[in-house]
N, C-alpha and C positions, 0 to 999 in steps of 0.2 A: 525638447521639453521632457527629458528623462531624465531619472535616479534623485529628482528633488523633493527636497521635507519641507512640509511647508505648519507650523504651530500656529491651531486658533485657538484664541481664548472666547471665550461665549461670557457677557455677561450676562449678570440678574436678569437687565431688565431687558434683555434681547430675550432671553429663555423664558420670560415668563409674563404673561400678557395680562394685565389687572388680579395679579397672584396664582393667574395658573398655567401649567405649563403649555407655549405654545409648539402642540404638537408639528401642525403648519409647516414650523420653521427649521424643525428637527429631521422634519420627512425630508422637505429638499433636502435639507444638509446633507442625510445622510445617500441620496442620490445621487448627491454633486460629487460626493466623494468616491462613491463607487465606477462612476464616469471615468474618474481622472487616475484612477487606481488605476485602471487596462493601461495608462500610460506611464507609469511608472511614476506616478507622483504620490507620495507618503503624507500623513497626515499623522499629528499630534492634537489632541485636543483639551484644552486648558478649560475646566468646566466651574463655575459658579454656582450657586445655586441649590447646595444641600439645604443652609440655613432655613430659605424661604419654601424649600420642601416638606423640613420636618415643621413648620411653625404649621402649612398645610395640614397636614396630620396629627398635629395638636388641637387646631381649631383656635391657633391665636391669633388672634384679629391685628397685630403688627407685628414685627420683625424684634426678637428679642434683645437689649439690652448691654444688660452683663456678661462677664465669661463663660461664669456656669450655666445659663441658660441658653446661652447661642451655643455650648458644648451639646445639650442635651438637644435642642433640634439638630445638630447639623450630625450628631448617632443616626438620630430617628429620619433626618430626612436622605443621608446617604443611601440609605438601602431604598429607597423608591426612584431616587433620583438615577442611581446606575441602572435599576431594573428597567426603566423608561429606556432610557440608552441603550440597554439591551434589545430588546424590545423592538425597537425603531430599526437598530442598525444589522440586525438580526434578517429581519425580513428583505434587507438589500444583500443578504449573504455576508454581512462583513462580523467577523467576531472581534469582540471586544476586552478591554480588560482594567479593569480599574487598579489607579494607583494613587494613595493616597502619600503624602508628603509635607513632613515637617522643617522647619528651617536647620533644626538642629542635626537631622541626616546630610546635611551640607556644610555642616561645620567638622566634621569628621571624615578628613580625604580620601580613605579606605572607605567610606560609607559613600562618598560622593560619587568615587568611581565605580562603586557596585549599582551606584543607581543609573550612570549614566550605561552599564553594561547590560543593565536589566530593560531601562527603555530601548535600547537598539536592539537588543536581543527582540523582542515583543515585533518592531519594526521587523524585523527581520522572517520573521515566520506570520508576514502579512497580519498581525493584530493589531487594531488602531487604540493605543492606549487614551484609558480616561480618565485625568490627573485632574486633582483636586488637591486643598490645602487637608493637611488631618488636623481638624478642629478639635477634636475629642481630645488630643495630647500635650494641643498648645497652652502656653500660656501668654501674659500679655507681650512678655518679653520674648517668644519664641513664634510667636504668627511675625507670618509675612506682613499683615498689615491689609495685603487685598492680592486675590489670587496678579494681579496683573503684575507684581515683581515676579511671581511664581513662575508666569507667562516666558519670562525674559529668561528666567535662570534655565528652563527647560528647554529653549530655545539656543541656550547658548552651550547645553550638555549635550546638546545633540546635532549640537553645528547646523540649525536650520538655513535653510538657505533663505527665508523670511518669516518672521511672526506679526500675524495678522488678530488686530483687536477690533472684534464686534463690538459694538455699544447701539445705544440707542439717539446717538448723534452722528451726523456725516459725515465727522473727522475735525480738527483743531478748528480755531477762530480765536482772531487778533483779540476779540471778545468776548462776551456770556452773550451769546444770540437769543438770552429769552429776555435778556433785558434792553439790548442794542440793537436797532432798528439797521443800524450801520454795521453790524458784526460779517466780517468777511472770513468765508474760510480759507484757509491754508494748503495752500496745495503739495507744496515741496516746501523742507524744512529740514538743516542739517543739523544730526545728534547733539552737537556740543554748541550750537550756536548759542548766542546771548540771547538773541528771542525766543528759543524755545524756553530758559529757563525764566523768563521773566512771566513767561504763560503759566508758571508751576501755581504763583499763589493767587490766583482769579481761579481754578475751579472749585466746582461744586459736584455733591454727592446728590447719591439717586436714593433707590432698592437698597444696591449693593452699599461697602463700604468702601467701596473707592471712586474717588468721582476724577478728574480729568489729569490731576499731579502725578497719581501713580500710572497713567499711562504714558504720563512724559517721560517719567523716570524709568518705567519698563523702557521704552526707547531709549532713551540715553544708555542704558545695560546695554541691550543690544547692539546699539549703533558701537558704542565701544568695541564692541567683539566682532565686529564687519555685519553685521545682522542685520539686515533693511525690515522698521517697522512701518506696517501702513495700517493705520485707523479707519475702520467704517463704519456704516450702519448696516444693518441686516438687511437684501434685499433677496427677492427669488437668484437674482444672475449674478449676485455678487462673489460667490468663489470662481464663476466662471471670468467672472473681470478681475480677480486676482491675478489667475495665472496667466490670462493672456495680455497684462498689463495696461487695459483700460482705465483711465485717471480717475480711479472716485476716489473719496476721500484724505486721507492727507499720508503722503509717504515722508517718511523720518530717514533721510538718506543716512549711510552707516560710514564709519573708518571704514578704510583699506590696509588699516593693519593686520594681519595675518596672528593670532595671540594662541600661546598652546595652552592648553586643557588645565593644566598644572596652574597656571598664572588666572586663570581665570576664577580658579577657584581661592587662589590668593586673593581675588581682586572681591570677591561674592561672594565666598563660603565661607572661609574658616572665621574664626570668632577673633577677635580683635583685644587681645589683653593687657597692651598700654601701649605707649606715645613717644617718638623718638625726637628731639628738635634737631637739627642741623642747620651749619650753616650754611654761608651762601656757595662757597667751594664745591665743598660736598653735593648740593643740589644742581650745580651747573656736571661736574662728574655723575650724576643718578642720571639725568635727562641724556648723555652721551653713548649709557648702557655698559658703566662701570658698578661696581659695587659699594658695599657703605663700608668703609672702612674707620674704625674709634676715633681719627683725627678728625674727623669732620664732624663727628657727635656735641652740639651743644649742652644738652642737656637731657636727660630721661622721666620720663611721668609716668608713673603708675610700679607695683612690684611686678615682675613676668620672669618666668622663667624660659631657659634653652629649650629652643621649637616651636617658643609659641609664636601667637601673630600681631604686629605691630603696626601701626598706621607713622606716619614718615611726617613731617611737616615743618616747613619754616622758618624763620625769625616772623612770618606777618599772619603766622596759623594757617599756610595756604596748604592744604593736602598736597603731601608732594606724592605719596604712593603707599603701598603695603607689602612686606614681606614676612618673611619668616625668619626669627635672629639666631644665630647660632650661638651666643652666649646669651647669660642672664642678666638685669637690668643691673644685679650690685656686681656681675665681671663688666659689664661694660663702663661703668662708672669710674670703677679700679682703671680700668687701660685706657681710657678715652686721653687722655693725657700723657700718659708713657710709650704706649703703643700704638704701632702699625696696622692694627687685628681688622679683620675683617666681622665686623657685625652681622652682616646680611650680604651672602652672598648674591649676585645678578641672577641667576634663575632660580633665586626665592622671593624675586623681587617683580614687583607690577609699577611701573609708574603709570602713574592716571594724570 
């Protein structure tokens, strides 16, 4: 049990007990982690909870709304919410560091790899970084949506060896257990499976704004990337039954493909600025681990120019992958027909 990283994400409604914060649960945490540190085990932690800090210290009686108002708690509640953190994890000797993180530093691969050199770096001089989404920056189109995609992309910049999501449920269920008297939970369940996506649109929200889709979909990230994600509830012994693989809640087994750093952020980062069709040739050579070469090009959607990023798809609209084009949509239009060209070379390519 040495040299492992292990990413928790903390939600809302795990961190914060009838709107205020459970200290409780923070202390163990932050003991469990100190434990497991003498053995060489690394921690990340994915934190929630600015929002419903600063609404705290507004004195707002629910959870705000619109953009500019959840901007303006989640200013006001960062600086209590790290200070807590501090605070806590301080007294078990462990220093910390806050990093906050918007989707559009991950759209820019120079910016993605300096993040992923900044968190290992952090790991590396024993500081347990404390990531959160930067609300103040975002807008609708630039949030994650719910830190638990954030969970995933963290997880997979830093090659964790598992991301582990607290909630305040026990892990998956065939159904809504607060409505199904029959609701079984899930104990093993494979990334890409059919049932796990069929669970996507039965959940529901809490606290927080994301309720149980975006922790499939955080899994499904991960499992893509070989990432094993396992769902729980907060209990006193539960990062000790993480590590020493004690069945609680629901594990989301991962691929066994091996993916480089580059392709991942192909697959997750960079911003996607139109649409390539192809045909069926072409897609049985994508899946082989050739490249796109113009003959196989059906058709082109959207204007983009040389470098940018393209999502790959079908004659039946089936995502077939994402890469990076080397020419532009009016050269590949020009040649799709005359030439040979390579579109999109295979290591700017992700098939999904």
């Amino acid at each position: 049990m040495s040299n492992k990283l292990i990413v928790l994400k903390i939600g809302t409604n795990t961190l914060f007990d009838n709107a205020e914060i459970n200290f409780d649960m923070l202390n163990t945490l932050a003991s469990s982690i100190k434990q497991y540190r003498k053995q060489n085990i690394n921690f990340a932690i994915v934190t929630s909870g600015a929002v419903q800090s600063g609404a705290n210290e507004l004195n707002l009686s629910e959870r705000p709304k619109n953009l500019k108002e959840l901007q303006v708690a989640s200013a006001v509640g960062q600086v209590s919410l790290i200070n807590t953190y501090k605070e806590i994890f301080n007294k078990q000797d462990i220093n910390i560091a806050q990093i906050l993180i918007s989707k559009n530093v991950l759209e820019d691969r120079s910016q993605f790899i300096n993040t992923t050199e900044a968190l290992n770096g952090l790991i590396s001089k024993n500081i347990l970084p404390i990531i959160n989404e930067n609300d103040v920056v975002a807008t609708e189109e630039l949030k994650f949506g719910d830190n638990d995609r954030l969970s995933a992309i963290v997880s997979i910049i830093l090659k964790a060896d598992k991301l582990v999501l607290i909630t305040d449920k026990e892990g998956l269920y065939d159904s809504d257990p607060e409505i199904s008297e029959e609701a079984q939970k899930i104990e093993n369940i494979e990334y890409n499976s059919e049932e796990l996506n069929e669970l996507i649109p039965k959940s529901f929200s809490g606290k927080g704004i994301g309720g149980f889709s975006t922790k499939i979909m955080a899994a499904q990230m991960a499992g893509f990337s070989g990432i094993e994600t396992q769902i729980i509830s907060w209990s006193i012994n539960c990062v000790d039954d993480v590590i020493n693989d004690v069945k609680i809640g629901t594990i989301i087994k991962p691929s066994n493909k091996n993916i480089k750093l580059k392709k991942i952020w192909i697959g997750f980062g960079m911003t996607i600025d139109g649409e390539i069709i192809i045909d069926e040739g072409a897609e049985d050579a994508l899946v082989k681990d050739a490249s796109l070469l113009s003959k196989g090009v059906l058709k082109v959607n959207q204007t983009f120019e040389e470098n940018n990023g393209v999502e790959i798809k079908n004659t039946k609209n089936t995502l077939i992958g994402r890469g990076v084009v080397n020419l532009s949509s009016k050269e590949i239009e020009d040649s799709k027909n005359s030439e040979n060209t390579v579109v999109i070379h295979k290591d700017n390519l992700l098939i999904l």
